[in-house]
mmCIF file of the C-alpha atoms, coordinates in Angstrom:
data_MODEL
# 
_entry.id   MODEL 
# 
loop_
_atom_site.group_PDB 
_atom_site.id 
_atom_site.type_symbol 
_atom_site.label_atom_id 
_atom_site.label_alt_id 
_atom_site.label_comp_id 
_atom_site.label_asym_id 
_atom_site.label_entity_id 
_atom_site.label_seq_id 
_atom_site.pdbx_PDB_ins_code 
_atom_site.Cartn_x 
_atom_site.Cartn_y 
_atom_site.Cartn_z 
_atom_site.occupancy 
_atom_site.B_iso_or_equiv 
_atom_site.pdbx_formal_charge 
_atom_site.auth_seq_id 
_atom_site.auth_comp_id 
_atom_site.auth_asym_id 
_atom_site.auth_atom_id 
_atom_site.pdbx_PDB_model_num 
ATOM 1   C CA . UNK A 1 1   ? 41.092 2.539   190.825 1.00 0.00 ? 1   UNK A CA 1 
ATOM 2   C CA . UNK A 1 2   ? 44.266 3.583   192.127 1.00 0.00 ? 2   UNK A CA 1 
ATOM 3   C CA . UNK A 1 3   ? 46.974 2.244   188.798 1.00 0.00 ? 3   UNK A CA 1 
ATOM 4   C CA . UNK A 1 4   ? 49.150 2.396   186.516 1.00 0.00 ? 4   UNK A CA 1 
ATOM 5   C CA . UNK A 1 5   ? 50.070 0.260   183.894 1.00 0.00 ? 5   UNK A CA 1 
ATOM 6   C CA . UNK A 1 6   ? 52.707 1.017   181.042 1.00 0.00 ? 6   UNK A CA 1 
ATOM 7   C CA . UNK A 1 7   ? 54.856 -1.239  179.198 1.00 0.00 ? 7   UNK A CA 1 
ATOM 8   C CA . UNK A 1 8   ? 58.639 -0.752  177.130 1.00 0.00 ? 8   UNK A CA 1 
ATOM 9   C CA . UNK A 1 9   ? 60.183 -3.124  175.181 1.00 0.00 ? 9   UNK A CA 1 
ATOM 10  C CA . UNK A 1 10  ? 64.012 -3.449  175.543 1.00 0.00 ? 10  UNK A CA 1 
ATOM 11  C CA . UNK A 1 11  ? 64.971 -5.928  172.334 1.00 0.00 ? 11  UNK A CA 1 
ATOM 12  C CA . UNK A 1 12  ? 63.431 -9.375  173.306 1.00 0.00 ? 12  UNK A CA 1 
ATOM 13  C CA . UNK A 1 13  ? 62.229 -8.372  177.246 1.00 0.00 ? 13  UNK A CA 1 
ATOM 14  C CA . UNK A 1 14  ? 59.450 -5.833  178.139 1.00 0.00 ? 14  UNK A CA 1 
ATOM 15  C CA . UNK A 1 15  ? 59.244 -4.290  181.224 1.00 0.00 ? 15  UNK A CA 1 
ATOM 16  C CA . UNK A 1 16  ? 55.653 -3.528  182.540 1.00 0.00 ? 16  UNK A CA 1 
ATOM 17  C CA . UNK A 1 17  ? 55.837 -1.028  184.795 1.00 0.00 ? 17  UNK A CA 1 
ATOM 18  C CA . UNK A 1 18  ? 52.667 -0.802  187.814 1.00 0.00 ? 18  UNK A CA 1 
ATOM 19  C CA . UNK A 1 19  ? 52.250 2.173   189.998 1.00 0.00 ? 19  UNK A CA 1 
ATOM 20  C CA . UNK A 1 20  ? 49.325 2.279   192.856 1.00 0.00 ? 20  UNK A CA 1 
ATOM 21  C CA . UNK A 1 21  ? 47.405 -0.161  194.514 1.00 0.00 ? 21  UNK A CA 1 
ATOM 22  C CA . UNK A 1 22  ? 47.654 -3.977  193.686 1.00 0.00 ? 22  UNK A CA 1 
ATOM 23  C CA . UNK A 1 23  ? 44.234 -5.370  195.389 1.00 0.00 ? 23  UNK A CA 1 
ATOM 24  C CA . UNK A 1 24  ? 41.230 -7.109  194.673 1.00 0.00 ? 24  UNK A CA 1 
ATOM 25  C CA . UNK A 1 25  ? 39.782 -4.494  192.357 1.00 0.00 ? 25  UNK A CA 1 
ATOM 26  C CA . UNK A 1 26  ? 42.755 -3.599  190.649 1.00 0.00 ? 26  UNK A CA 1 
ATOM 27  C CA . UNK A 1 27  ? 44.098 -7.221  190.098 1.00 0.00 ? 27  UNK A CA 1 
ATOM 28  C CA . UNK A 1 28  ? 42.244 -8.391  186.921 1.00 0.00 ? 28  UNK A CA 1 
ATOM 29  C CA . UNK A 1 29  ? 42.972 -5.603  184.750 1.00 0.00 ? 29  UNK A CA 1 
ATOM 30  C CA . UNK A 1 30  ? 47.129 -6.252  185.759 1.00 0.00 ? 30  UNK A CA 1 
ATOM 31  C CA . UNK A 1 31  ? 46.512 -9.877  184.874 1.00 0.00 ? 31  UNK A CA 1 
ATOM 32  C CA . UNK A 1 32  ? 44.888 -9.090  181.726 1.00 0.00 ? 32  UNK A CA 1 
ATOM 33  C CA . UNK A 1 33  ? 47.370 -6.232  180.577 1.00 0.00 ? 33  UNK A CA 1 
ATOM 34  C CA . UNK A 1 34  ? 50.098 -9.165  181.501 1.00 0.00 ? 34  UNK A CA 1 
ATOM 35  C CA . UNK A 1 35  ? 48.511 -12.047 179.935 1.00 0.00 ? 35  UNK A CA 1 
ATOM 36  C CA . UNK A 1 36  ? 48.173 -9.825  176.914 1.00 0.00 ? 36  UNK A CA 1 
ATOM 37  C CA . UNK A 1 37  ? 52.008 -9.497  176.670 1.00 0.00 ? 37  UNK A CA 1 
ATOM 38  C CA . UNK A 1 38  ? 52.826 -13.390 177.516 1.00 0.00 ? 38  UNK A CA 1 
ATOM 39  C CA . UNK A 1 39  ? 49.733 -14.228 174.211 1.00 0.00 ? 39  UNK A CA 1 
ATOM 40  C CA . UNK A 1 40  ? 51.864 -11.718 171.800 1.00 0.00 ? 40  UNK A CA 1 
ATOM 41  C CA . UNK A 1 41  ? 54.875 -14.119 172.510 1.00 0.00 ? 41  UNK A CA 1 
ATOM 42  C CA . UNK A 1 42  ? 56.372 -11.104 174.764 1.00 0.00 ? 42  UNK A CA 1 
ATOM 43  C CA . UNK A 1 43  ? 57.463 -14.062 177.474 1.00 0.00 ? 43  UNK A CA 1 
ATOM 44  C CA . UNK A 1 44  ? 60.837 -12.327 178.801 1.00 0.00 ? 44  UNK A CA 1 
ATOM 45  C CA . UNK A 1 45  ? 58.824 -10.081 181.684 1.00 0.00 ? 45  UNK A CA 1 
ATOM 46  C CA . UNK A 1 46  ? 60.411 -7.402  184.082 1.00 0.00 ? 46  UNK A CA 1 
ATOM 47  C CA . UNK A 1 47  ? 57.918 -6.574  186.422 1.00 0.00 ? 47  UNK A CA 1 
ATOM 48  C CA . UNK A 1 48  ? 58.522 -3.101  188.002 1.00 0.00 ? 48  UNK A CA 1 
ATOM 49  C CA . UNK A 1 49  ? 56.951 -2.830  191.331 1.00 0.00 ? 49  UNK A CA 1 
ATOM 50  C CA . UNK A 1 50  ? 59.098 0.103   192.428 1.00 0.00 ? 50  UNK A CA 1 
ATOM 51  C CA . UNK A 1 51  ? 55.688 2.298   192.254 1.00 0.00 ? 51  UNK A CA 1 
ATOM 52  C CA . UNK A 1 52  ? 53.213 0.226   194.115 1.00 0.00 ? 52  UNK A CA 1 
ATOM 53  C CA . UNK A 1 53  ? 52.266 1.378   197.217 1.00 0.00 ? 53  UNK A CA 1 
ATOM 54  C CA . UNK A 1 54  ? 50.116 -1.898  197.930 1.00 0.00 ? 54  UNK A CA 1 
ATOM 55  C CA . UNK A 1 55  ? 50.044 -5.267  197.248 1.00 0.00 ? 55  UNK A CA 1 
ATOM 56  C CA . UNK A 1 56  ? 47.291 -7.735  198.803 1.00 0.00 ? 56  UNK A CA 1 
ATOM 57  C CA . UNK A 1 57  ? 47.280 -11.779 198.058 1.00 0.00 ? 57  UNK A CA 1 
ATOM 58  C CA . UNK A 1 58  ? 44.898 -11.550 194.764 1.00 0.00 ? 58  UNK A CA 1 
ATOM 59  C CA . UNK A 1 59  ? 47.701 -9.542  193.183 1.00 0.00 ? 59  UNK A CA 1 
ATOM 60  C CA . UNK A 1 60  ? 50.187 -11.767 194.420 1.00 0.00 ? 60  UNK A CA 1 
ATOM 61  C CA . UNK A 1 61  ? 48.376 -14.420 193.145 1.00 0.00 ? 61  UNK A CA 1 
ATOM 62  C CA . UNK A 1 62  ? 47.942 -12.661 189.859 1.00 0.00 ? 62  UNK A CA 1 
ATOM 63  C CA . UNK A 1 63  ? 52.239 -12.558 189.905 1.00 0.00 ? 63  UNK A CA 1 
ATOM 64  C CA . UNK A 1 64  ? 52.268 -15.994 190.326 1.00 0.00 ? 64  UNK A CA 1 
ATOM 65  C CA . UNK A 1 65  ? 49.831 -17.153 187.286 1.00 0.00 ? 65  UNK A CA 1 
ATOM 66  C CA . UNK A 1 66  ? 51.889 -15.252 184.956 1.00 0.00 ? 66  UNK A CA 1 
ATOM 67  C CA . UNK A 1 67  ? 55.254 -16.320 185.927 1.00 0.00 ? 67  UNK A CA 1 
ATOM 68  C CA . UNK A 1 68  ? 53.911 -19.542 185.541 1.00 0.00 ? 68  UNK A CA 1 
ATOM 69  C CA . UNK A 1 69  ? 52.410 -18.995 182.300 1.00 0.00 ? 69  UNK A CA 1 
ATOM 70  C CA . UNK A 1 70  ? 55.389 -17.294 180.975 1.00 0.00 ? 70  UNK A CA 1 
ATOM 71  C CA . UNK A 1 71  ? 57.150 -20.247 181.888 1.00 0.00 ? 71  UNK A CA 1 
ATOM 72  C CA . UNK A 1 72  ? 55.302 -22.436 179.821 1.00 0.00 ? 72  UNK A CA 1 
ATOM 73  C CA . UNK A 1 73  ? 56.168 -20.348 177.285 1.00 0.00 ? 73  UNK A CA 1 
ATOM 74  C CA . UNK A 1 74  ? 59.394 -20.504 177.566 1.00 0.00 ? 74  UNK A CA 1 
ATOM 75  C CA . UNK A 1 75  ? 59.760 -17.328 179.360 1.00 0.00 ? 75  UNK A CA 1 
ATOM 76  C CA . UNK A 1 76  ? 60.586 -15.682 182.518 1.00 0.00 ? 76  UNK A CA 1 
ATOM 77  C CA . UNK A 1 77  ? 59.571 -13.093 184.822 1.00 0.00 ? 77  UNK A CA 1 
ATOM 78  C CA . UNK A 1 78  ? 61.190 -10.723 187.192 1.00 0.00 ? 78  UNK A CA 1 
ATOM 79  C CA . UNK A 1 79  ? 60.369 -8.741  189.424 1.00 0.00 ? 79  UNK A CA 1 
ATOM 80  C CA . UNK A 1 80  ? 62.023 -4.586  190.336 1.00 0.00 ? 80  UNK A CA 1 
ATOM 81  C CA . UNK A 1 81  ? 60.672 -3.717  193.815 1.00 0.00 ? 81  UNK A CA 1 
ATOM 82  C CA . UNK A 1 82  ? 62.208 -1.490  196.512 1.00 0.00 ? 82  UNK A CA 1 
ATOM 83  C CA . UNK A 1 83  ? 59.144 -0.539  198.903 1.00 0.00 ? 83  UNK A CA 1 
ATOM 84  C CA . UNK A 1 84  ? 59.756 -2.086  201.910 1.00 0.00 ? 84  UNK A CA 1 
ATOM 85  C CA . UNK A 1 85  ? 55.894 -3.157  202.692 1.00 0.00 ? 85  UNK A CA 1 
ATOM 86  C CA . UNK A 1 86  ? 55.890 -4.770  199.078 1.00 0.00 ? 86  UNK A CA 1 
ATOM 87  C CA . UNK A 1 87  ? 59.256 -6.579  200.031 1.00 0.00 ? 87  UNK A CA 1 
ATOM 88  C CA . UNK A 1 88  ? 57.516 -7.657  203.022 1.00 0.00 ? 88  UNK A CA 1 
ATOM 89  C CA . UNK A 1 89  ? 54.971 -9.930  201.380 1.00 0.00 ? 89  UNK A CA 1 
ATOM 90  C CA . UNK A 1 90  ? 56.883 -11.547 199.510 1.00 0.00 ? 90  UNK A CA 1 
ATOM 91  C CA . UNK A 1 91  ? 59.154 -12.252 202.294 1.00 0.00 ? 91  UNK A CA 1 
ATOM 92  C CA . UNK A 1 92  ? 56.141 -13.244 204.412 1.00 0.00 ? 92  UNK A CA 1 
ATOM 93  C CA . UNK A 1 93  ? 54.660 -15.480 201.775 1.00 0.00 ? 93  UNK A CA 1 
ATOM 94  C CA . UNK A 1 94  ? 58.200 -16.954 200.760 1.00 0.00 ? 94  UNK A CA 1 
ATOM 95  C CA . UNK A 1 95  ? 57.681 -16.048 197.190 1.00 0.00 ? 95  UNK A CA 1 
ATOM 96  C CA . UNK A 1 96  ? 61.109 -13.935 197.428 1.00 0.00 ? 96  UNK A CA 1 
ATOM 97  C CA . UNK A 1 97  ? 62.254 -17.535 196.480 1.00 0.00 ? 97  UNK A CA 1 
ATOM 98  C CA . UNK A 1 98  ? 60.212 -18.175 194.330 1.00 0.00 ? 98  UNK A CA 1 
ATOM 99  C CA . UNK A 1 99  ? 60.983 -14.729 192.513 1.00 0.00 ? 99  UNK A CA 1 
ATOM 100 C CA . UNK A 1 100 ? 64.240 -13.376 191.143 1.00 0.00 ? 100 UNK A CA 1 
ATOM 101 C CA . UNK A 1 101 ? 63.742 -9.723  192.811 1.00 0.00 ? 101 UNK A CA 1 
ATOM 102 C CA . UNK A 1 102 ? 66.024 -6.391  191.043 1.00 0.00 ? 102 UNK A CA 1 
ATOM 103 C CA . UNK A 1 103 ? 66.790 -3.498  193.222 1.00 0.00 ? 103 UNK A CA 1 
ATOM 104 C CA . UNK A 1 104 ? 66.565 -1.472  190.025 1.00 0.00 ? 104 UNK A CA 1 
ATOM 105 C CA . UNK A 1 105 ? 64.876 -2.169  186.344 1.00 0.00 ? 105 UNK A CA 1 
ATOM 106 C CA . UNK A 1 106 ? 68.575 -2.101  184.803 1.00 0.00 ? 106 UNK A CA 1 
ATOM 107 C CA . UNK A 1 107 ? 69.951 -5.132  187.028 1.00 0.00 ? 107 UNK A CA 1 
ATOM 108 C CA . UNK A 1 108 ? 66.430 -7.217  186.126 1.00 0.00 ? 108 UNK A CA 1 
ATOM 109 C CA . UNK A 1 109 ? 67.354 -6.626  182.200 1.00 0.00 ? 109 UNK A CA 1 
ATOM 110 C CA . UNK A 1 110 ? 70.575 -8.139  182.553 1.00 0.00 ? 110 UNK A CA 1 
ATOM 111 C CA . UNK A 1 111 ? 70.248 -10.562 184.545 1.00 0.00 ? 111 UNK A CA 1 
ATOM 112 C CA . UNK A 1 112 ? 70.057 -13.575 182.612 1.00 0.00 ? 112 UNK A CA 1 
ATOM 113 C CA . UNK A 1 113 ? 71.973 -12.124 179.497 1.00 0.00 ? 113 UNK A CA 1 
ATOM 114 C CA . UNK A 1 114 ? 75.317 -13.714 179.009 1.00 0.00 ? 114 UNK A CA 1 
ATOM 115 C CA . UNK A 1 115 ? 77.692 -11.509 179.507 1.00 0.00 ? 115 UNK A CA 1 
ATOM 116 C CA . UNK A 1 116 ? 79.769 -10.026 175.838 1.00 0.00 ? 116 UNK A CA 1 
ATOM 117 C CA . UNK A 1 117 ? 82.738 -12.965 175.320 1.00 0.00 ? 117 UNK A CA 1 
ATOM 118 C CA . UNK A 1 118 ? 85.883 -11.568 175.814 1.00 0.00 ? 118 UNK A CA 1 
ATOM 119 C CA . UNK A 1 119 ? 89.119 -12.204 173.735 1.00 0.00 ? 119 UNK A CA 1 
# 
């Protein structure tokens, strides 16, 4: 099996971040390290793609589960990805509108935060 999977938390988000191949073999384990951040109440995801050299439908279809499990929760999910061939699929599939897609993991952490109030 061609991945990676590590995880940082930045205050209430964590960023997963996946490296490798994204396929039928590989897909379970990144729903189950996933799932097992969305179950510890860890709901705020950043998904960082920028390392994955492959992505095939049963990992997209993994993607989608979870951000619609973290949204039951409550939560979000979003995704950092700047390989062109990953961009592809999702442009393909037209989940790039279904996703909220970061050029860089810094942009996908503040997105959403509302911005320091000003006096």
């Amino acid at each position: 099996m061609d991945l990676s999977i590590t995880r940082a938390d930045h205050g209430d988000r964590t960023v997963v971040h996946l490296g490798g191949e994204i396929d039928v073999y590989t897909a379970p384990l990144v729903r189950e390290k996933l799932d097992e951040q969305i179950q510890a109440g860890r709901t705020d995801l950043v998904v960082d793609l920028t390392d994955v050299t492959f992505l095939d439908s049963t990992g997209l279809g993994v993607l989608v589960g979870r951000l619609k499990l973290a949204r039951t929760r409550g939560g979000s999910m979003r995704l950092v990805g700047t390989d062109d061939r990953v961009l592809k699929v999702f442009a393909i599939t037209g989940l790039d509108k279904v996703f909220e897609i970061h050029p860089d993991v810094e942009s996908a952490l503040a997105a959403g935060v509302a911005p320091a109030e000003t006096s």
